[in-house]
Each structure stands twice: as structure tokens, then as C-alpha cells.
N, C-alpha and C positions, 0 to 999 in steps of 0.2 A: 305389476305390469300396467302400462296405461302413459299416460303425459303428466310430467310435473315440471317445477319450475326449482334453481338452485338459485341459493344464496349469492352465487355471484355471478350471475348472468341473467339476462331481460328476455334469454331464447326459452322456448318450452324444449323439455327435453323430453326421450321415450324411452321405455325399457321396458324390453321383452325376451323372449326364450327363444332360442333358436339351439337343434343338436344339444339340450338337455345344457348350455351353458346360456347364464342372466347376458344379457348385453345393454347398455344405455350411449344412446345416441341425442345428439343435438339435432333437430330437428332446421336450425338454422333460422328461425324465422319468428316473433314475438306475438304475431296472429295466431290463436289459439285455431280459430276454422279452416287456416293453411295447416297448421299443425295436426288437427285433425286427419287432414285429408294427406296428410304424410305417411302420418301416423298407419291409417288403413290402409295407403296401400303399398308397405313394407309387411304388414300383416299378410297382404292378399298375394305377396309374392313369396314369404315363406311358406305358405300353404300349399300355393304349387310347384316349391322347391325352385323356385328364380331367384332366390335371395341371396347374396352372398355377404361374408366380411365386409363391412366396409373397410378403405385403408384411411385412418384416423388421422395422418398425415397430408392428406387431400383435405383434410376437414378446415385443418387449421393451420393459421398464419403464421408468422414470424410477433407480430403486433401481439395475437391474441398471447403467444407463450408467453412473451417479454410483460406483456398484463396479469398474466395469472403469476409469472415468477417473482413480481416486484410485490404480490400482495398477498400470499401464501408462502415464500421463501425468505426474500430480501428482510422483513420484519424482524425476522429471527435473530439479526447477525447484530454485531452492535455499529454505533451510527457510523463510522469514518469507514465500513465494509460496503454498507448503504449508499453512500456517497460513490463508491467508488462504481459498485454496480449501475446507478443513476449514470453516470459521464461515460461511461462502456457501453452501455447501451441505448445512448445519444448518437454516439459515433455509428453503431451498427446498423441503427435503424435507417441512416442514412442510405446504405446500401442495399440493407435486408429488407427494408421496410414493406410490408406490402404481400411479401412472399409467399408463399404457401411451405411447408414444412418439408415438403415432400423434394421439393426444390432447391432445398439449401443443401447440397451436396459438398462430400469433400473438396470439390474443385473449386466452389461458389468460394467456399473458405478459406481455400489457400491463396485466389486470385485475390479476396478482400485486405488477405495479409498485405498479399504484395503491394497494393493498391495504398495503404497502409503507411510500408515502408519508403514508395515516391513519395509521397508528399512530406517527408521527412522527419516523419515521426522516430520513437526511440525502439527499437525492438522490447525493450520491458514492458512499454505503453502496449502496444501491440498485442504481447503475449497475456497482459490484465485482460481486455476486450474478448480473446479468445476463451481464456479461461470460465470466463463469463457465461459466452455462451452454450460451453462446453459442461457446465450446472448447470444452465436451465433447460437442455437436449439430455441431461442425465437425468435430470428429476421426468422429462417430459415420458421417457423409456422406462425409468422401472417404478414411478408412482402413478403417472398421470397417462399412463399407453396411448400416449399419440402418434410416438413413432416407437418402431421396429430395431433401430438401433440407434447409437448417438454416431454423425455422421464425423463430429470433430475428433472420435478416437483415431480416425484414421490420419489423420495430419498431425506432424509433427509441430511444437513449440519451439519459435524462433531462437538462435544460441543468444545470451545478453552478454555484455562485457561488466562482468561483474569484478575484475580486477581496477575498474578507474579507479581514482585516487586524488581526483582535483583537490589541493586543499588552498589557503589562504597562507600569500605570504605576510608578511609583516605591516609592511605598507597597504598593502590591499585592504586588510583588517581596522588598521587607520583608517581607511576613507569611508569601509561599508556602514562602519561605528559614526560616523559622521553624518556623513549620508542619512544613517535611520535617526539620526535626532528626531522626536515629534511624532514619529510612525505609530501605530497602535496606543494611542493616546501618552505616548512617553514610552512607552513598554519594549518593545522591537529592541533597541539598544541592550536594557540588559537579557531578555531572551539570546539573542545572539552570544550577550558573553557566557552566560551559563551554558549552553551549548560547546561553545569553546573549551570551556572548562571542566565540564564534567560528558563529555560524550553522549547525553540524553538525546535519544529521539524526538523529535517533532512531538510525535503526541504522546510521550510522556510529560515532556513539558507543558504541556495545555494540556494535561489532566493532573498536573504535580498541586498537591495540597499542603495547606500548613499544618497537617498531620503527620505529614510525612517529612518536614523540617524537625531534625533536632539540633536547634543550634548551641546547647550545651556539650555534645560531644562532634557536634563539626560534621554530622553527616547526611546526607538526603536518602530515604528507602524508596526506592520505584517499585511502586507495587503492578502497575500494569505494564509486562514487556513482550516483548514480539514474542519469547520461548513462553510467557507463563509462570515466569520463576523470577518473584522478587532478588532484587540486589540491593546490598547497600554501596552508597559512594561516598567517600569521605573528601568533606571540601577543602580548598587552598583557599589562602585571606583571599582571595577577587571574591570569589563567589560568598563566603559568610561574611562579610562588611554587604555586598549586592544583597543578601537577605534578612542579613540583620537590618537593613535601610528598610528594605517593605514590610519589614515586620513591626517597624514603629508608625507605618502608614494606613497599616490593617483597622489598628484602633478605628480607624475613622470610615472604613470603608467597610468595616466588618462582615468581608467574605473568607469561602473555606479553602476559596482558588489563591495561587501564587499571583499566575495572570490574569487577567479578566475582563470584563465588559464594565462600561459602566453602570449595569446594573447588579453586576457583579457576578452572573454566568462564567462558564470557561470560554474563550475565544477559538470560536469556528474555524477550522483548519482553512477554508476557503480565505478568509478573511487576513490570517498571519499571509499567505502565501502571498495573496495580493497587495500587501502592504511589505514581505521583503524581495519583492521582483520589482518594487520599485525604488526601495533603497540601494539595488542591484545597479540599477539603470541612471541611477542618479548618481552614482560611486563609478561607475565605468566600469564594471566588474563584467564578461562577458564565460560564457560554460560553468556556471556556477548554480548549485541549487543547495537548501535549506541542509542535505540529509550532507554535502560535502562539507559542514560546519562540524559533521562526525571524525570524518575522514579527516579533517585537521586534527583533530583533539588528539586522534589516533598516531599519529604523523608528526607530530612535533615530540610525542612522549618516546617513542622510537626512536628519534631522532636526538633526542637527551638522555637515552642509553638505558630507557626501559626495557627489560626484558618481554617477548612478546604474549608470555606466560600470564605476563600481569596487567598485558595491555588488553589482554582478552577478559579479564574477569573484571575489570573498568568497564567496557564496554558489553558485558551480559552474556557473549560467545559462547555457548556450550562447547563447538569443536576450536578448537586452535586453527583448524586449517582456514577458517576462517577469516582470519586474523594473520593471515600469511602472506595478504596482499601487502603488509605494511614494512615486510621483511628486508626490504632491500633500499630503504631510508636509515637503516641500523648501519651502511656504508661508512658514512661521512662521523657516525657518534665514533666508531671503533679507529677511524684515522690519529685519533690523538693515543691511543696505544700503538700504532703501529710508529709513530715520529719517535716512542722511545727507546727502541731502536737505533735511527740518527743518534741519539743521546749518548748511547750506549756505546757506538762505536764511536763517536768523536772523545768522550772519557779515556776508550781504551790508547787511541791512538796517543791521545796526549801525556798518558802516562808512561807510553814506550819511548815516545820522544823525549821523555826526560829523564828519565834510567841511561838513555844515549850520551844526555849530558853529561850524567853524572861520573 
């Protein structure tokens, strides 16, 4: 019992007994003789039975959680989770910022969605930010008891349209490839084709090693993917001539990355995006983003009468139904079975027409 101080705060804190349970409270203030005089007379009111719970949610802010979650949580995760918690809770503090905990109610939450969704953001975007905060009101409830419940269980997660499907036509890909000449010190260009080509994620590829090239049997292993469960992908000539090329370059740069820096780091997810949203805008490509360069790879192989059995295990899918958005580009491959048909009946007729002759 008495006044101490925590490792991560400049406030004196106090803990004392009340109804045979320990309690520690913030005292609020970094003056030890204010603290003191907090201190006794929280003391001088349990004695005569004035003292109540405090509610921990009146204590503290929106600021303070978002401080304690970015430095006892966020650490944990690995860095592109980091990042994403950073820009989620840029956006919130906008609105939140300042608040007291107590205050941020279901409504506060659903009105920021909405607020959110005018300004013309994506509901995915949205639904990140929420999620967000909806970790740090769950850690704040059952480790850190600042509040009483998490207020974001009660609001629902906006629907996404998870069935898009932009992909690149032919021409397009001409210009985007043009366009990134020079981008990412030379790089951008074949990023984009490997992409193209083997369906990798963004940040498989900016974490793909040349440990993970074997280009004696033609194929890349992605050991880090969204499910957790390596694949291997077996390359077409674009892609092993594009690595057989870097791989006679390595000599001289001798890094472990595919892509990289030139001090030979992997490159910042920040940094590709901002170098191909301007090969984007240079190429006149307009509703296109990095992860639609999936969606092509997917979409053209369908499209060349891949089963989508096998489109699914190119791209990593545990479920097929996943992999169901791309089911109805398999239209246009099955039309050259259906012409044989035509074939079939212009054969028959002209064989009746000529038994007529005969």
C-alpha cells in the first residue's frame, strides 16, 4: 500500500485495500505532495465509508489507450500489422482524439464509420480502423480494466465487396510496364511481372529470398503467407529468364532479398505503393491497386481453361469457395467447346446432302 511510480508513466500511482480487494489507481498528477494529498484523502474517505469504485473509464482517454496499445501490444505483431495499426489510428484520433473512454460509445462508433464512409473511403479501410480499435477496448476490458465492456462488440462490421475482380487487360499491362520503367531503382517493372505471373502477394514478394529460388527445378517456395502454410509455385520462362537476370546481378550486390534497397534491405511496403500509384497515374490506369495484379494472374488462368481446383492452390486458398469469384471468366474458355457443336452439325448436314446426291 502507499504511492509508487510505473515504468511507463511520469504519474505517481496508489494502492490500497478497500472491502478486502488490492486496488491501484493513477493519482493523475506527477507532484509527489499533490499525490500525497490524494493519496490521504482517498484513505480518509475509505475510513468513513465515502469511498467508492472508481469508474476507470472516466480516468482515461482515448490518447492514453492508443499510447499504452501502440507500446505493450502493437510490438508484438510483426512490422506490416505495425504499420497498419499506426495509419488506423491516425485516422481515429482525428475524431477520437482527446476523449475520455467512458465517452466513446456504440454510437460515437458507428457515427465515425459513417463519417468514414462520406468521405469516400472503402469499407475494408473502414472496417481495418474499427478492428483496431476494437483490440485495443478488448485488451483495455480483460487485461488493463479500464472499461467495463468493449463498446465496439455492439456495432456491427461494414459488408466489403469482396467479390471485385479488376484485372489488367493486355494493353493496360503494356502501358503500366512502361510507365514503371525506372521506378524502384529499375525494380517496379519486374515486381509487377512476377506478380503477373505467379499470383504472390505484395508482401511475399518484398519478403521473397534467394533461398527460396530454385532455379534448377523452376520453382519459388513462399514461406510467409496469409494462411501460414508454405506453397510452392512452379515458374513459366517470363519469370525464370526475370530471375535467372537477378540472379547474375546478385554477385555484385550480394544481398538475401530478391528486391531491395540499395543498401540491400527489403523494400518498405510504403515505398513500392508509392512508387506503383505513380506508374498508375502515369500509365492512365484508373480503380486499380497492387493486390488486382492477383486478380489478373487469377483471371487470365480461368480464362485459359484452368480448372479452378488448380487456380486455388497457385494462389494459396485453403477453401475453393474462395476462389469462386473467378468462376464466371471460365464463360468465354468453354465457348470453343460449345462452336463444336456448329461443327458437328454443319458435318452432319453435309453428309445428308450428299447421300441426297447420291
Amino acid at each position: 500500500m502507499g504511492l509508487y511510480k510505473r515504468k511507463d508513466s511520469s504519474m505517481w500511482w496508489m494502492s490500497f485495500t478497500y472491502n478486502r480487494k488490492q486496488y491501484h489507481r493513477s493519482t493523475g498528477t506527477s507532484s509527489y505532495k499533490l499525490a500525497e494529498k490524494i493519496y490521504a484523502k482517498v484513505i480518509t474517505q475509505i475510513t468513513e465509508g465515502k469511498w467508492f469504485d472508481l469508474d476507470e473509464s472516466k480516468q482515461h482517454t482515448f490518447d492514453d489507450l492508443m499510447e499504452k496499445f501502440l507500446k505493450e501490444h502493437a510490438p508484438r505483431k510483426k512490422a506490416s500489422t505495425h504499420t497498419r495499426y499506426i495509419s488506423a489510428i491516425r485516422h481515429l484520433k482525428k475524431a477520437l482524439g482527446g476523449m475520455l473512454l467512458a465517452d466513446i460509445t456504440p454510437k460515437v462508433i458507428s457515427n465515425y464509420m459513417q463519417q468514414r464512409l462520406d468521405q469516400g473511403v472503402a469499407p475494408a479501410t473502414v472496417n481495418r480502423e474499427f478492428r483496431t480499435l476494437s483490440i485495443a477496448f478488448n485488451l483495455a476490458w480483460r487485461q488493463w480494466e479500464w472499461v467495463r465492456e468493449n463498446p465496439c462488440a455492439k456495432v456491427q462490421a461494414l459488408p466489403e465487396n469482396n467479390t471485385r475482380t479488376r484485372y489488367l487487360s493486355s494493353e493496360e499491362e503494356e502501358r503500366l510496364l512502361s510507365a514503371s520503367q525506372g521506378y524502384l531503382n529499375g525494380q517496379l517493372p519486374d515486381i509487377i511481372t512476377l506478380a503477373l505471373h505467379t499470383g504472390m502477394r505484395q508482401s511475399e514478394i518484398l519478403s521473397l529470398m534467394w533461398r527460396h529460388i530454385d532455379l534448377f527445378r523452376k520453382t519459388i517456395t513462399v514461406e510467409k503467407t496469409k494462411n501460414n502454410e508454405p506453397r510452392t509455385i512452379p515458374m513459366n520462362n517470363t519469370v525464370y529468364f526475370l530471375l535467372l537476370r537477378k540472379a547474375r546481378s546478385k554477385v555484385v550486390t550480394m544481398t538475401e532479398y530478391v528486391f531491395h534497397t540499395e543498401s540491400g534491405k527489403s523494400i518498405l511496403r510504403r515505398n513500392l505503393m508509392r512508387e506503383f500509384y505513380k506508374a498508375l497515374a502515369k500509365a492512365g490506369i484508373q480503380g486499380f491497386t497492387f493486390h488486382d495484379l492477383r486478380h489478373t494472374f487469377a483471371t487470365r488462368l480461368v480464362q485459359c481453361g484452368v480448372d479452378l481446383y488448380s487456380v486455388a492452390k497457385l494462389l494459396g486458398h485453403k477453401d475453393i469457395s474462395s476462389t469462386q469469384r473467378y468462376a464466371h471468366h471460365s464463360t468465354e474458355s468453354l465457348r470453343q467447346f460449345i462452336t463444336l457443336l456448329d461443327t458437328r452439325k454443319n458435318t452432319s448436314e453435309n453428309t445428308s446432302e450428299g447421300l441426297k446426291q447420291s
